[in-house]
C-alpha positions, -999 to 999 in steps of 0.1 A, spaced: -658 -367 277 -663 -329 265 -701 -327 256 -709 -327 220 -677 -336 207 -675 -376 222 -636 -368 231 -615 -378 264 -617 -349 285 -601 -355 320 -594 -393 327 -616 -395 356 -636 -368 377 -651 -371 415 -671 -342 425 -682 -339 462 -702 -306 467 -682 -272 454 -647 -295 452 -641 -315 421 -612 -337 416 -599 -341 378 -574 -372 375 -550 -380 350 -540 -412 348 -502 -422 336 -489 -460 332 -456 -457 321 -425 -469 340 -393 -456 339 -363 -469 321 -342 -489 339 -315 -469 330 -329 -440 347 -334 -459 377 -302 -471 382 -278 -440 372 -270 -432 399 -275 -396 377 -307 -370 383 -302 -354 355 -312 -386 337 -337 -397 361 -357 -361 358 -351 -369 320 -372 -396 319 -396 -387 345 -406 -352 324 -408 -374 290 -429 -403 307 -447 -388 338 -447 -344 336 -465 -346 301 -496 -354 319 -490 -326 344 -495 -305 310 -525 -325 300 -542 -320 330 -536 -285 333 -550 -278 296 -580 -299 304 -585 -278 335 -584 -248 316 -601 -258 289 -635 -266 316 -633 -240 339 -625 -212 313 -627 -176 322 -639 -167 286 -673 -178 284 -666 -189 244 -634 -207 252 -651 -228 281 -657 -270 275 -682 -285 292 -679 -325 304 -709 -348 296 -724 -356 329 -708 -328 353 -715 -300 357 -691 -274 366 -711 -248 378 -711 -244 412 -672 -261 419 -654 -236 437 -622 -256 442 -605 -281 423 -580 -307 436 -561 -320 406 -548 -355 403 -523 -373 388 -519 -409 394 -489 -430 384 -489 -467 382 -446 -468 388 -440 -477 427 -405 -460 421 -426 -429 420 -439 -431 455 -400 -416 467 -397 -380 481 -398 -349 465 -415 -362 431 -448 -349 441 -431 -317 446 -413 -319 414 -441 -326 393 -462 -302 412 -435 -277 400 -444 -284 362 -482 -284 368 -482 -250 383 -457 -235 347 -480 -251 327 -516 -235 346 -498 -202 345 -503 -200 311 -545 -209 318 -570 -182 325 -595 -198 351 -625 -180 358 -629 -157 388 -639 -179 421 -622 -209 413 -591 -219 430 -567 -249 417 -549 -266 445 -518 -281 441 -514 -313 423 -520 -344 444 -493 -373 429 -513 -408 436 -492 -439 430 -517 -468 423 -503 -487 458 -520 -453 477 -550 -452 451 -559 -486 466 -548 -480 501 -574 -451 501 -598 -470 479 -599 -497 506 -607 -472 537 -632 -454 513 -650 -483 513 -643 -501 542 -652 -468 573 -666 -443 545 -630 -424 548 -632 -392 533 -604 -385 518 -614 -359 497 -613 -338 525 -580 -353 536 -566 -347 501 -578 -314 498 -568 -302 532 -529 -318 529 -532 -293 500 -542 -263 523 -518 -274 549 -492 -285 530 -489 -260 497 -453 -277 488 -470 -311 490 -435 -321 505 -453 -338 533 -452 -378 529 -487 -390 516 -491 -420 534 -479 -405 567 -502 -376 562 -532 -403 555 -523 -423 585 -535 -396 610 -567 -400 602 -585 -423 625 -610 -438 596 -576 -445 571 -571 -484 574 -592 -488 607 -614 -515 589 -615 -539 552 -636 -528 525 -658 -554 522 -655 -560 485 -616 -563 488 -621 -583 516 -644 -611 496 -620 -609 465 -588 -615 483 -608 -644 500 -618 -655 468 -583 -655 456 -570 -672 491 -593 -700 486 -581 -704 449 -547 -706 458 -553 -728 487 -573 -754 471 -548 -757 444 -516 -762 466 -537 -779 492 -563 -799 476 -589 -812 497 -585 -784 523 -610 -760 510 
């Protein structure tokens, strides 16, 4: 939240030394006309009314924190901002139909129009925006927790390396030897959990 006021700043934040990572989060799906058309035109159309707002959103929030007029400048209960040198925005989608190419580069194209028109103080360099569908969120969650992946730095750098983020995310992920090498162990036990739910209800007796 911005400090003093009690309203939603940035939907999540992780901050790992002089890199922070703002997230927006977005849960809408889109229209199964869009879909199906056949049409990009309509497609894009639904993707910029459901999905690019936040690409604006996230953008003014980013602005808004990191501020080059002192006066202008929010600050977010809980984090400080001071010494982030580079920021990794994120925006992470719940729709699997989102996870085709060329949508990270798409929306990528609107979040870069809209933080042209934000004054960021000097020494502070926005990456590109990072599109997460939730399937990846918990892919990465999982190797996070499972062989302490870091995949801030595996974020950040598919950034540096790749500035069109036209580069597949879960290919890029995958050449990282700690990226689904081993279970998170809290995953593990809920999926047991739910395994032995399931099991003892179609197979009573057996568990």
């Amino acid at each position: 939240r911005w400090h003093g006021s009690g309203n939603e700043s940035f939907d999540g934040v992780l901050l790992k030394g002089n890199v922070m990572m703002p997230a927006e989060y977005k849960g809408g799906f889109i229209a199964r006309d869009a879909r199906y058309s056949g049409d990009s035109s309509t497609f894009l159309a639904d993707l910029d009314k459901k999905v690019a707002v936040g690409c604006k959103q996230l953008a003014e929030k980013i602005g808004a924190a990191f501020a080059e007029n002192d006066q202008d400048r929010r600050e977010l209960e809980g984090v400080d901002c001071t010494n982030v040198r580079v920021i990794v925005p994120l925006l992470v989608l719940q729709d699997h139909i989102l996870r085709v190419p060329f949508v990270n580069w798409y929306l990528n194209g609107r979040f870069q129009v809209c933080m042209e028109k934000q004054k960021v103080r000097p020494g502070v360099i926005v990456r590109p925006l990072t599109v997460l569908v939730i399937h990846d969120l918990e892919s990465i969650v999982h190797a996070a927790e499972g062989d302490n992946f870091d995949f801030i730095y595996a974020l950040q750098n598919r950034t540096v390396r790749d500035p069109e983020v036209l580069s597949h995310l879960a290919e890029w992920l995958s050449q990282y030897p700690e990226f689904g090498r081993k279970p998170s162990p809290r995953i593990k036990q809920v999926l047991d959990q739910v395994t032995g739910t399931i099991t003892s209800f179609l197979f009573p007796g057996t568990v």
